[in-house]
Residue frames as qw, qx, qy, qz and C-alpha x, y, z in Angstrom:
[[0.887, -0.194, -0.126, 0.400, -24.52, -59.75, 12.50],
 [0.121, -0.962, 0.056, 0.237, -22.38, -57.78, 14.13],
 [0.434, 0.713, -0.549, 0.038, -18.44, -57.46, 12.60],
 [0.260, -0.643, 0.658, -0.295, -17.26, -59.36, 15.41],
 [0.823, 0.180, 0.489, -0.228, -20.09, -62.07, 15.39],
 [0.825, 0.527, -0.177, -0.105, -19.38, -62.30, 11.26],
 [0.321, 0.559, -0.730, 0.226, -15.17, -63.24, 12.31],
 [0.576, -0.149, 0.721, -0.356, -16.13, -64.93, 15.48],
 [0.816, 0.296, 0.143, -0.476, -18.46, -67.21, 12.70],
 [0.698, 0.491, -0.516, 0.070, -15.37, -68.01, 9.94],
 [0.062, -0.519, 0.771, -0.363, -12.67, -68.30, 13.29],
 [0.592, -0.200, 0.692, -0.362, -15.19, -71.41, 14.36],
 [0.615, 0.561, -0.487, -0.263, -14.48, -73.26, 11.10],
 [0.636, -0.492, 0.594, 0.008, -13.47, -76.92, 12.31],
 [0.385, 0.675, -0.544, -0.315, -10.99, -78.60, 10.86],
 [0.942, 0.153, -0.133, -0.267, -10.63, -81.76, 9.76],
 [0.012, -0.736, 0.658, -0.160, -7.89, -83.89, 11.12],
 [0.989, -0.080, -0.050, -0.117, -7.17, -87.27, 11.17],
 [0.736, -0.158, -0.049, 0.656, -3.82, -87.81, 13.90],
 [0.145, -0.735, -0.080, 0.658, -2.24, -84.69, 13.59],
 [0.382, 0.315, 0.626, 0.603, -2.85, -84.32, 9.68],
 [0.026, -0.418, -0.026, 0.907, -3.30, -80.97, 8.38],
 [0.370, 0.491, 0.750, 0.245, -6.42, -79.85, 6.39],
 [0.133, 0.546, 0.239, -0.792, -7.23, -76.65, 4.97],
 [0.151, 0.460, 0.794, 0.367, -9.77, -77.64, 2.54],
 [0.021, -0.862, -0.499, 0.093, -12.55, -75.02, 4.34],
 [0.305, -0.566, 0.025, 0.766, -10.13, -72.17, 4.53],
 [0.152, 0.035, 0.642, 0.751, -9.48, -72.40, 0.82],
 [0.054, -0.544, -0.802, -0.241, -13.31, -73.00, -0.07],
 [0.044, 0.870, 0.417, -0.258, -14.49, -69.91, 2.05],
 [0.386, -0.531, 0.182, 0.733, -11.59, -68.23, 0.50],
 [0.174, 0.270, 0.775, 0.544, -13.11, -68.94, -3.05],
 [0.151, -0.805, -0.571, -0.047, -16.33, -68.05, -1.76],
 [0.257, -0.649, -0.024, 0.716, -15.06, -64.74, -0.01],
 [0.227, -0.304, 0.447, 0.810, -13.80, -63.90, -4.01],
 [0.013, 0.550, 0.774, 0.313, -17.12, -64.72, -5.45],
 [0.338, -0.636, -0.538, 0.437, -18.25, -61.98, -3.44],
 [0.237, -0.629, 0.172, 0.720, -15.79, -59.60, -3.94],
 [0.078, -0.014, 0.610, 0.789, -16.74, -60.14, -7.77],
 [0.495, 0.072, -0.008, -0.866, -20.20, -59.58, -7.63],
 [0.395, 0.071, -0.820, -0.408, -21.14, -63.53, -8.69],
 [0.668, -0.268, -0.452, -0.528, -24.14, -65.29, -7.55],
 [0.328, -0.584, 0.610, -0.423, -24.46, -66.30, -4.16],
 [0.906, 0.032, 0.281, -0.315, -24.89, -69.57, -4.95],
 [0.325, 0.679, -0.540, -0.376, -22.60, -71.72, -6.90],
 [0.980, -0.084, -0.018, -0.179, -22.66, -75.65, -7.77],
 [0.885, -0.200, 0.351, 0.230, -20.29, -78.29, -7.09],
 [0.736, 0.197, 0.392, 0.515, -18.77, -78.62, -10.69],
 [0.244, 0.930, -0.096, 0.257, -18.44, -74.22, -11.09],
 [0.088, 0.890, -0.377, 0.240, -15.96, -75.02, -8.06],
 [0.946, -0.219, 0.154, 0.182, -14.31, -78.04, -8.07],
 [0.770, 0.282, -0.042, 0.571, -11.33, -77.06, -10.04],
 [0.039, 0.673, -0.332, 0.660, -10.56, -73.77, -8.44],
 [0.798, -0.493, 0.247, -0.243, -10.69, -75.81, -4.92],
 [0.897, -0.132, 0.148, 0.394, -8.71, -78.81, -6.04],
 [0.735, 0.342, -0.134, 0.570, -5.86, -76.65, -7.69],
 [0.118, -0.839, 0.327, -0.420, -5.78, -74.58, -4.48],
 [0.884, -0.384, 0.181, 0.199, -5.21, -78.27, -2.51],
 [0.918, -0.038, 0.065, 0.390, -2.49, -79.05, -4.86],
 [0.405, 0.662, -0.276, 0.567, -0.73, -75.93, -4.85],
 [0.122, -0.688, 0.196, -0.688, -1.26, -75.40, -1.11],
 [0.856, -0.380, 0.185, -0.298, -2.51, -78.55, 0.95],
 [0.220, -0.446, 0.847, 0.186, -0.56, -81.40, 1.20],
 [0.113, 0.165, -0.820, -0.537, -0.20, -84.08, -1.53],
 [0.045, -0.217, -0.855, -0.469, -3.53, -85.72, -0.90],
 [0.171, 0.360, 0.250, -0.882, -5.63, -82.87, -0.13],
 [0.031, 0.289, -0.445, -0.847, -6.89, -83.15, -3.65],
 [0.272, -0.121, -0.929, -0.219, -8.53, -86.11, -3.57],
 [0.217, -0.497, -0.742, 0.395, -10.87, -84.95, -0.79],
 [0.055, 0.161, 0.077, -0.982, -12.11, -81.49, -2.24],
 [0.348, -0.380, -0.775, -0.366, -15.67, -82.94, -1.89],
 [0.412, -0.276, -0.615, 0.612, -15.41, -82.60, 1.74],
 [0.201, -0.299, -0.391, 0.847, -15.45, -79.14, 2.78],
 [0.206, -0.124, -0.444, -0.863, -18.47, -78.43, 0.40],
 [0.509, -0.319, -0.676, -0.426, -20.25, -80.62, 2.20],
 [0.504, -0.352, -0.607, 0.504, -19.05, -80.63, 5.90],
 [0.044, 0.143, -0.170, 0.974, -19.09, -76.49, 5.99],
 [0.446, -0.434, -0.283, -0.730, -22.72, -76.10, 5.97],
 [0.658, -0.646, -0.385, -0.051, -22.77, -78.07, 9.66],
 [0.252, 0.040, -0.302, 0.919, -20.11, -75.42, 11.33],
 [0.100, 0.043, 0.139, -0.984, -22.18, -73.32, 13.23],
 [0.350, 0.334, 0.782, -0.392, -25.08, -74.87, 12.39],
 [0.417, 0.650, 0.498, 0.395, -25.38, -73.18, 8.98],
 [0.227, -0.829, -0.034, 0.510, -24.08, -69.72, 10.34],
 [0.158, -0.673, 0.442, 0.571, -21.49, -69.64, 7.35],
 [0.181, 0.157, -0.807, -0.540, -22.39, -72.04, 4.39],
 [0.678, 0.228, 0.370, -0.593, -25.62, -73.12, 3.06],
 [0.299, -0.055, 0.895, 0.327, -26.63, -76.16, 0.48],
 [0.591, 0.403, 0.078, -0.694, -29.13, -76.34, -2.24],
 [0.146, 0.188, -0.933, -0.270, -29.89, -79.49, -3.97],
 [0.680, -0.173, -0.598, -0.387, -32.51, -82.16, -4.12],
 [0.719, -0.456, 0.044, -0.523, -33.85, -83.72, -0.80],
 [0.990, -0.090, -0.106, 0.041, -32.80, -86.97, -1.27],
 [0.614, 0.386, -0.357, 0.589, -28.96, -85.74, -1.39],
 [0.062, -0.516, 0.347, -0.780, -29.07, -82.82, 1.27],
 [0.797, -0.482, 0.062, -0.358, -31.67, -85.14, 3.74],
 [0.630, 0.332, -0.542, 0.446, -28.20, -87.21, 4.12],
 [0.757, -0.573, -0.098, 0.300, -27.14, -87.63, 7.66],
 [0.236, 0.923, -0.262, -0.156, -23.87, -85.11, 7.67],
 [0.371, -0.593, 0.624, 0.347, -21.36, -87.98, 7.55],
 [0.734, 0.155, 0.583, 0.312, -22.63, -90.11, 4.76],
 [0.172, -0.637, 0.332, 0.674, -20.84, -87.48, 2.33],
 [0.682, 0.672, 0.195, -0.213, -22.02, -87.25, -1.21],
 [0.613, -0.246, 0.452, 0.600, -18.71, -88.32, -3.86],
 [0.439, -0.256, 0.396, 0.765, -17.93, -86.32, -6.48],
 [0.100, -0.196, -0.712, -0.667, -20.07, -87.34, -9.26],
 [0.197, -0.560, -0.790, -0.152, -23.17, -87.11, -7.29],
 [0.029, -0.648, -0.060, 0.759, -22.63, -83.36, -6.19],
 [0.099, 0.299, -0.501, -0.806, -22.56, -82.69, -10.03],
 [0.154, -0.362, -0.829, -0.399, -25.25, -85.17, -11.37],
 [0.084, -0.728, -0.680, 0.015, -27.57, -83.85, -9.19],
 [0.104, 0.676, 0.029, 0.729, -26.23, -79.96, -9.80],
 [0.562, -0.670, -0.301, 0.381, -25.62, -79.23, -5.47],
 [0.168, 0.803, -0.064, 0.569, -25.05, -75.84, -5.08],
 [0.612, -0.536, -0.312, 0.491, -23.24, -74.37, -1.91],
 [0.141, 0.545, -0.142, 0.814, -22.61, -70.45, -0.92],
 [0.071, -0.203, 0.527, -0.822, -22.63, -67.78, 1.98],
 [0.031, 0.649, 0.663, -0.372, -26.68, -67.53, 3.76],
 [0.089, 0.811, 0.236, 0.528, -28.44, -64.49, 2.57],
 [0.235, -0.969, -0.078, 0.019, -27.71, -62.34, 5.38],
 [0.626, -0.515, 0.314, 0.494, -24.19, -63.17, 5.69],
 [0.435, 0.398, 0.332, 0.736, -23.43, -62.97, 1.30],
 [0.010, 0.864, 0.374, 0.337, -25.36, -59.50, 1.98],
 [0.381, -0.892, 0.141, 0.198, -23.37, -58.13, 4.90],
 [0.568, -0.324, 0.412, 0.635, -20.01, -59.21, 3.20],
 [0.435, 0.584, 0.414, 0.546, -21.15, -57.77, -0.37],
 [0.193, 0.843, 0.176, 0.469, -21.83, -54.24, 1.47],
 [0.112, -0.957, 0.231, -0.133, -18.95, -54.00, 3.40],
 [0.704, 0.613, -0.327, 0.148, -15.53, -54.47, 1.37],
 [0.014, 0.616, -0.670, 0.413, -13.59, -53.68, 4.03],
 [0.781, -0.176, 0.526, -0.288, -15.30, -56.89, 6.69],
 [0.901, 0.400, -0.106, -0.131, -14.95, -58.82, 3.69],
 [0.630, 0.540, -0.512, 0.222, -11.19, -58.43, 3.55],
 [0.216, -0.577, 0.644, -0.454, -10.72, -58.75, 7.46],
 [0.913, 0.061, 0.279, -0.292, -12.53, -61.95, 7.26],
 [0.611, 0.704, -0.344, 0.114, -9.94, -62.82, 4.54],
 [0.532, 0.568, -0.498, 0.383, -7.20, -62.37, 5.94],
 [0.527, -0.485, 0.547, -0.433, -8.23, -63.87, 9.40],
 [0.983, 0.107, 0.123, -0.080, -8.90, -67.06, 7.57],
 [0.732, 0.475, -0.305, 0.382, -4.79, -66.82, 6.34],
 [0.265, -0.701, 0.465, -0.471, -3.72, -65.50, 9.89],
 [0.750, -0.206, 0.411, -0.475, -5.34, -68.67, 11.21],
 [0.926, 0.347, 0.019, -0.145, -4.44, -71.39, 8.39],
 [0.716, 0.642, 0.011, 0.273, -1.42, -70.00, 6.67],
 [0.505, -0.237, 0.060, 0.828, 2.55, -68.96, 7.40],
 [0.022, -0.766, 0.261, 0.587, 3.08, -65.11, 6.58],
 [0.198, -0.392, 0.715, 0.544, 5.19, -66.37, 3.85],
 [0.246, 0.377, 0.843, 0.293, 1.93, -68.16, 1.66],
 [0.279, 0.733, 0.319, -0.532, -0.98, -64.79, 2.26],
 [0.114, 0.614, -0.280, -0.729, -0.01, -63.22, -0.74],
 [0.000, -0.239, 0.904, 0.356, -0.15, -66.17, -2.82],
 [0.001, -0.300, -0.936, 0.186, -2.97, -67.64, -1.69],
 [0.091, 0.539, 0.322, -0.773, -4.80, -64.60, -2.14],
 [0.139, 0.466, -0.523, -0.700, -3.64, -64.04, -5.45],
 [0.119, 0.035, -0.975, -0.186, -4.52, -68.16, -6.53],
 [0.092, 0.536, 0.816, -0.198, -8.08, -67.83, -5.01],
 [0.028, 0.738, 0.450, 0.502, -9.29, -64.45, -7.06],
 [0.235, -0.886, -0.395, -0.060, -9.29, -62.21, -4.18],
 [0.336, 0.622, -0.028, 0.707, -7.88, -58.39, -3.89],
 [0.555, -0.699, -0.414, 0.182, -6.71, -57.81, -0.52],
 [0.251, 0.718, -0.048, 0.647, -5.31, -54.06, -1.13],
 [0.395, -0.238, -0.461, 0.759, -3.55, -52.90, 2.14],
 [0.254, -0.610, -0.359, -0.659, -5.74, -50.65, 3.96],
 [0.314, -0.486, 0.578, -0.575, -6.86, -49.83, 8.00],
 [0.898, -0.201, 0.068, -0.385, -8.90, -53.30, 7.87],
 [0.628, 0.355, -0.668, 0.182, -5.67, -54.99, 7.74],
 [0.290, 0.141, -0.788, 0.524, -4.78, -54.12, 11.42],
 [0.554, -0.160, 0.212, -0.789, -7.92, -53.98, 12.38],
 [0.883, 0.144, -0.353, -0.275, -8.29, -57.51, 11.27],
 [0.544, 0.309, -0.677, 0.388, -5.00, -58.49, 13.06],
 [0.256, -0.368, 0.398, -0.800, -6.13, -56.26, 16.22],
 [0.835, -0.101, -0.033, -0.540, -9.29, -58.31, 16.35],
 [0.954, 0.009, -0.284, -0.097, -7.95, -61.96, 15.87],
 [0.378, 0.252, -0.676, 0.580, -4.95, -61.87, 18.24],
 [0.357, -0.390, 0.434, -0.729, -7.35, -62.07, 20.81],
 [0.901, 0.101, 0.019, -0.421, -8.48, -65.07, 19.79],
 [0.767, 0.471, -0.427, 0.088, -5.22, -66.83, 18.51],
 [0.840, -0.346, -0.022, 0.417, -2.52, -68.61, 19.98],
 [0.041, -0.985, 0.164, -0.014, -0.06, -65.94, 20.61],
 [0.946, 0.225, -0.131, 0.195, 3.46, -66.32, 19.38],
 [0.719, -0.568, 0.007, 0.399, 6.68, -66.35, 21.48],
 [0.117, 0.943, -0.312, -0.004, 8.55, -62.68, 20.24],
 [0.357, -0.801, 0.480, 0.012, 11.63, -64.67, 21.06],
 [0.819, 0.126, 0.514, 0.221, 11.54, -67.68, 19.23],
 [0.729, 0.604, -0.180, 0.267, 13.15, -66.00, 15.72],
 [0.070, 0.827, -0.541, 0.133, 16.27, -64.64, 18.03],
 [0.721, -0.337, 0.605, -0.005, 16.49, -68.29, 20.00],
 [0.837, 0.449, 0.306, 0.063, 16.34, -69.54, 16.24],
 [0.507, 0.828, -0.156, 0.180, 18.60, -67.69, 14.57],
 [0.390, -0.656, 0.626, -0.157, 21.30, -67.91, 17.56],
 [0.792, -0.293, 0.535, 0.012, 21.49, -71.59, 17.16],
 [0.739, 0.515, 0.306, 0.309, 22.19, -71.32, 13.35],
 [0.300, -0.642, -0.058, 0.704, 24.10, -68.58, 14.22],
 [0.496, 0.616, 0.310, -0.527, 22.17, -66.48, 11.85],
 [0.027, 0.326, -0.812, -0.483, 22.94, -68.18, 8.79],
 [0.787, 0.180, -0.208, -0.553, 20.61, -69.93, 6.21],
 [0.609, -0.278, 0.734, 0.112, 21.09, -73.96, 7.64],
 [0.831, 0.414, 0.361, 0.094, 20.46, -74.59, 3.65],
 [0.573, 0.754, 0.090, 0.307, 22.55, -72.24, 1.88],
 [0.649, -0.135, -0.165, 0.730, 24.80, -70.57, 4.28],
 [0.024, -0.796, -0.226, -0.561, 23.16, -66.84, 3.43],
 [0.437, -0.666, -0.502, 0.337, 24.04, -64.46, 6.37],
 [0.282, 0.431, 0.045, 0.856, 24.10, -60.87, 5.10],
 [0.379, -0.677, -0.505, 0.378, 23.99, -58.57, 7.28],
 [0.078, 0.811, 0.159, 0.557, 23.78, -54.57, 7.39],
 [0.147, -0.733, 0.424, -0.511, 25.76, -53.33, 9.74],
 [0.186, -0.248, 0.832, -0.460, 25.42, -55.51, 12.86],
 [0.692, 0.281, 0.468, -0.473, 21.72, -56.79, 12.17],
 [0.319, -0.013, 0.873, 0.368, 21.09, -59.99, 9.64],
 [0.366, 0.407, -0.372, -0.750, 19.39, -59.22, 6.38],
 [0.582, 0.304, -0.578, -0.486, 17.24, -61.77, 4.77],
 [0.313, 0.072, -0.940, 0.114, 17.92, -64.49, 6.99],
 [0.535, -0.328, -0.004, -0.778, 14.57, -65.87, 9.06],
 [0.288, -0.191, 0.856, -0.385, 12.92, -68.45, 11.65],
 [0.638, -0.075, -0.421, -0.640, 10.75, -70.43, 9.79],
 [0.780, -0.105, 0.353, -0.507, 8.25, -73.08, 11.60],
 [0.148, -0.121, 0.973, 0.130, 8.76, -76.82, 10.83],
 [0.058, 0.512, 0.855, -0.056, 5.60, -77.71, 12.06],
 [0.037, 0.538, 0.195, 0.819, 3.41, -74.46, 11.10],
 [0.158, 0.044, 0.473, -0.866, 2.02, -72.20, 14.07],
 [0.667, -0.061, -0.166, -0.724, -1.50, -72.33, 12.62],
 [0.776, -0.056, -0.589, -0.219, -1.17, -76.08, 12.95],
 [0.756, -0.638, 0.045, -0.139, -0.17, -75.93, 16.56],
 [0.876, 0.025, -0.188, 0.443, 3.29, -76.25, 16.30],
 [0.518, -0.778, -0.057, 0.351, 5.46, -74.87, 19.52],
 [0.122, 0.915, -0.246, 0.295, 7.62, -71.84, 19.62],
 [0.648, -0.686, 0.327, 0.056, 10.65, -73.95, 20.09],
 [0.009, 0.670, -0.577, -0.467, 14.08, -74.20, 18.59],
 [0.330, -0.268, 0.902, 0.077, 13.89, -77.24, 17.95],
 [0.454, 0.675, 0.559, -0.164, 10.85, -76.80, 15.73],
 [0.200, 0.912, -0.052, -0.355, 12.74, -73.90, 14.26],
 [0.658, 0.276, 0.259, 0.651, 15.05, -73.53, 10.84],
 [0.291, -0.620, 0.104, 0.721, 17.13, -70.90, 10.05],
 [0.645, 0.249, 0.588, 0.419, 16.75, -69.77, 6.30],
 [0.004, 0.223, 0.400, 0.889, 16.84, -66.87, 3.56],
 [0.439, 0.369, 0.080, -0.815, 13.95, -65.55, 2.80],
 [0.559, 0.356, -0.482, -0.574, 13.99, -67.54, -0.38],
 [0.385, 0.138, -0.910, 0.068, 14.24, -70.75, 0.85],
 [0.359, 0.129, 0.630, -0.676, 11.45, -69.94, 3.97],
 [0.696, 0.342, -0.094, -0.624, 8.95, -69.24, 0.90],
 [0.530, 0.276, -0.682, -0.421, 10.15, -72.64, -0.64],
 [0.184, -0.113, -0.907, 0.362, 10.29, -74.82, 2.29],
 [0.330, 0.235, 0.637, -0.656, 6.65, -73.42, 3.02],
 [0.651, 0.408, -0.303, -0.564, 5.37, -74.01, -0.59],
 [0.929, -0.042, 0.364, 0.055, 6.37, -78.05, 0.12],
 [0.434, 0.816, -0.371, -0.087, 9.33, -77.07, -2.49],
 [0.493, 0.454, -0.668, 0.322, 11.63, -79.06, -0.03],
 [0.610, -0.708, -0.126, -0.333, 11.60, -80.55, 2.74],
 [0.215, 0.526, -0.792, 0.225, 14.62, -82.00, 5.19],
 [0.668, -0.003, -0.745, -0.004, 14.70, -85.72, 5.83],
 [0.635, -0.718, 0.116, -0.262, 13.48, -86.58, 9.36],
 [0.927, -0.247, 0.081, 0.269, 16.43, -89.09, 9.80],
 [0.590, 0.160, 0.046, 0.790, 20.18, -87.77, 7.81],
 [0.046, 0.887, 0.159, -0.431, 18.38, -84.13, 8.11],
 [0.269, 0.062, 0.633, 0.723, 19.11, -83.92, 4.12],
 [0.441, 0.388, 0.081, -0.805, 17.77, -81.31, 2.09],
 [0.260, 0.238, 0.837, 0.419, 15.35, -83.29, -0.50],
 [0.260, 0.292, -0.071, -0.918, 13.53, -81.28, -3.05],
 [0.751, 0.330, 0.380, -0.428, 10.10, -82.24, -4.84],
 [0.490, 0.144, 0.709, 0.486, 9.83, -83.39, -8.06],
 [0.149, 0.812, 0.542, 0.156, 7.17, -80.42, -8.58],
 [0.298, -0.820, 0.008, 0.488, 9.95, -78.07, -8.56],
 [0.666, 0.473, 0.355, 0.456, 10.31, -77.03, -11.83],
 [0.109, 0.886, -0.097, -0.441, 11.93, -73.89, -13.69],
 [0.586, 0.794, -0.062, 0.148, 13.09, -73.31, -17.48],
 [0.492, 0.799, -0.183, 0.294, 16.41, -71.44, -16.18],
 [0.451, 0.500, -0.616, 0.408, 19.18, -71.21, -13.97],
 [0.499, -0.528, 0.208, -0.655, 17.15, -71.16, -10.75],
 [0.718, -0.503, 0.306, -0.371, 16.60, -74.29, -10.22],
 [0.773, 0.265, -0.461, 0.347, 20.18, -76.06, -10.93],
 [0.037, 0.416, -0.613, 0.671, 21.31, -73.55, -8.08],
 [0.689, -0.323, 0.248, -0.599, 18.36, -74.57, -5.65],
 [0.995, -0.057, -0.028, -0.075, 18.64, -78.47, -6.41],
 [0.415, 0.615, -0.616, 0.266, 22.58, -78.12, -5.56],
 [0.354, -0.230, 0.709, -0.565, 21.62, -78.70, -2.00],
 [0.795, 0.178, -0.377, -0.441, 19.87, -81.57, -3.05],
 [0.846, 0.033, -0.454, 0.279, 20.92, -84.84, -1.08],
 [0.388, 0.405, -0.519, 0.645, 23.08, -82.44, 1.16],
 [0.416, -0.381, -0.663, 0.493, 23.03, -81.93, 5.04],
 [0.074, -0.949, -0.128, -0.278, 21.48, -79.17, 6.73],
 [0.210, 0.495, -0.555, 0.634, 24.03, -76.95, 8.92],
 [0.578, -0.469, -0.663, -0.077, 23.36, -77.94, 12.25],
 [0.372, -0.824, -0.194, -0.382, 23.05, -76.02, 15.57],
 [0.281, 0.675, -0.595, 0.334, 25.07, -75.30, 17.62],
 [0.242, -0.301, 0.868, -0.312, 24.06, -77.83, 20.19],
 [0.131, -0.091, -0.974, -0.161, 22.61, -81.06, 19.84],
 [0.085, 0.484, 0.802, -0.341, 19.58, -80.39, 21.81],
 [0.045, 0.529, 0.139, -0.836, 18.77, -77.78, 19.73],
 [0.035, -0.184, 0.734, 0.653, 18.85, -79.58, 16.12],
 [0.580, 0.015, -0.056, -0.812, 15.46, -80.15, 14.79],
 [0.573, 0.066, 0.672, -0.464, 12.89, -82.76, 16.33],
 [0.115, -0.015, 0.947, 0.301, 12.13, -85.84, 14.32],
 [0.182, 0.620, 0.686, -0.335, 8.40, -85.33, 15.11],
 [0.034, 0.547, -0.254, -0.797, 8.68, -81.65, 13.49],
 [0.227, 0.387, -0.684, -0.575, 10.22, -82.46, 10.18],
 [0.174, 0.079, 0.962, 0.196, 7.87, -85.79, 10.04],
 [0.172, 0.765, 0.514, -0.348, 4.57, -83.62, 10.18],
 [0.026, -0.693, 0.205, 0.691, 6.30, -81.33, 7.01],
 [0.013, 0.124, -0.869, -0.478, 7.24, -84.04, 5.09],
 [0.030, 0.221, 0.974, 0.034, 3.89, -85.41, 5.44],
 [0.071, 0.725, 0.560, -0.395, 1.57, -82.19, 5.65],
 [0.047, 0.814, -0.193, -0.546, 3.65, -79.32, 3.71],
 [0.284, -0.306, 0.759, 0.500, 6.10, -81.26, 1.31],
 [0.786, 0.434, -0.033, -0.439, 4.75, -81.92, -2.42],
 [0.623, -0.042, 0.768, 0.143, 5.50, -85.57, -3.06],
 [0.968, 0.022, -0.122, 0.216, 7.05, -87.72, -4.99],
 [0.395, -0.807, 0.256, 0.356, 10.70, -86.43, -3.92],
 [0.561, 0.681, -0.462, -0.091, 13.71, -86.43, -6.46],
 [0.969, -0.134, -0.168, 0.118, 15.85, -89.06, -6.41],
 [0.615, -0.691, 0.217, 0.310, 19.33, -88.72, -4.87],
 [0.573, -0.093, 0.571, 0.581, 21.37, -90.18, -7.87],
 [0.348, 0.753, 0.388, 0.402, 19.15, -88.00, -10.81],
 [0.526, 0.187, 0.063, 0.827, 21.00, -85.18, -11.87]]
């Protein structure tokens, strides 16, 4: 396989979706796999070596009930492609399955199902580090905000040292991707007139704003349009939280509400849960304020349920 053919292979990953629900179960999973790799470990690996690094990449990353379904993408990868990218090993009776009648939990483990790369593919990605990582980080181009790669990297084992396969990796898959509208952070930031709509942040260096960004409602990977009305103004610090499901803002009052899975020991997060309950700033015109549709696909795809209550302290 050639480099192209081995990205062209991960990029034709389909994703589960039921309505306009967001899965990235497979992403995660080849991302696991990808780090298995990169550590030398067996190209093979059962069910119960990676159920818990899978489910605690749902619940740090997927939405709230991702978790419950990290059976799935062990079992659905291997028909992408026809087996081009994931292979099964197990007992007849389990793997001679039809591909929807999905094997549950326990019966991937009782009967010890294994799942990894093909031989040719674990073999081309073991000797050459650099495809490995462009593969990588096309699967987080494609999946993931900007604002999660690093994490997500970090949470699945794998060491994506900056290098030329970065933009070579970027070069490559913008020919493929949906291509995003250069103009949407200034149309954003104009209507918040560049101010965080949570906090109010709007340093600025000289004449140009510092810190302050256009973050996606709906995410870009997930198909969501390069339009204002999709768009929030925020910090930096608040982009990363509002894309970690930290918070989310109410499709109806457009109140910030924060998780309950927002925790911290020290002052951090009395200041962060001040906005709690409160309004966002709003735009400067009405037609511009964010789309009910948006913020209902956040709350429901990004946000980590249960929310805090209003009246708790």
């Amino acid at each position: 396989m050639t480099d192209e053919q081995v990205l062209a292979a991960f990029a034709g990953m389909r994703r589960a979706r039921r309505g306009d629900e967001y899965a990235p179960h497979k992403p995660l999973l080849a991302l696991l796999a990808l780090a298995r790799v990169q550590r030398g470990e067996q190209r093979l690996a059962e069910f119960a070596q990676i159920e818990q690094p899978l489910k605690d990449l749902l619940t740090e990353f997927g939405p709230s009930s991702a978790p419950g379904s990290r059976h799935y993408p062990f079992w659905h990868l291997a028909t992408d492609g026809q087996g081009a990218i994931w292979q099964l090993h197990g007992p007849a009776e389990i793997l001679g399955r039809p591909p929807a009648a999905t094997p549950n939990l326990s019966e991937l483990k009782r009967h010890h199902v294994a799942g990894g790369f093909p031989p040719d593919l674990y073999r081309r990605l073991a000797d050459d580090p650099r495809l490995l990582r462009r593969v990588a980080r096309s699967i987080l181009d494609s999946s993931f905000p900007e604002t999660l790669h690093e994490d997500i990297a970090q949470a699945a084992g794998l060491d994506l040292a900056d290098d030329l396969a970065m933009e070579q990796s970027r070069a490559t898959y913008t020919t493929t991707r949906r291509r995003r509208d250069p103009a949407f952070r200034d149309r954003v930031l104009l209507a918040y007139q560049y101010r965080c709509c949570v906090c109010g942040f709007d340093l600025r260096v000289g004449h140009l704003p510092a810190g302050v960004e256009a973050a996606h409602i709906k995410w870009h990977t997930a198909g969501g349009p390069d339009v204002t009305p999709n768009g929030l103004a925020l910090c930096s610090l608040h982009h990363k939280l509002f894309d970690l499901g930290a918070f989310t803002v109410e499709p109806g009052e457009l109140r910030v509400v924060f998780s309950q899975r927002a925790i911290s020991s020290g002052s951090e997060l009395h200041n962060a849960l001040a906005h709690h309950g409160a309004p966002v700033r709003r735009p400067q015109s009405a037609d511009q304020s964010p789309a009910r549709e948006f913020l209902a696909w956040n709350m429901d795809n990004v946000f980590k349920r249960p929310y805090r209550d209003f009246s708790a302290p």
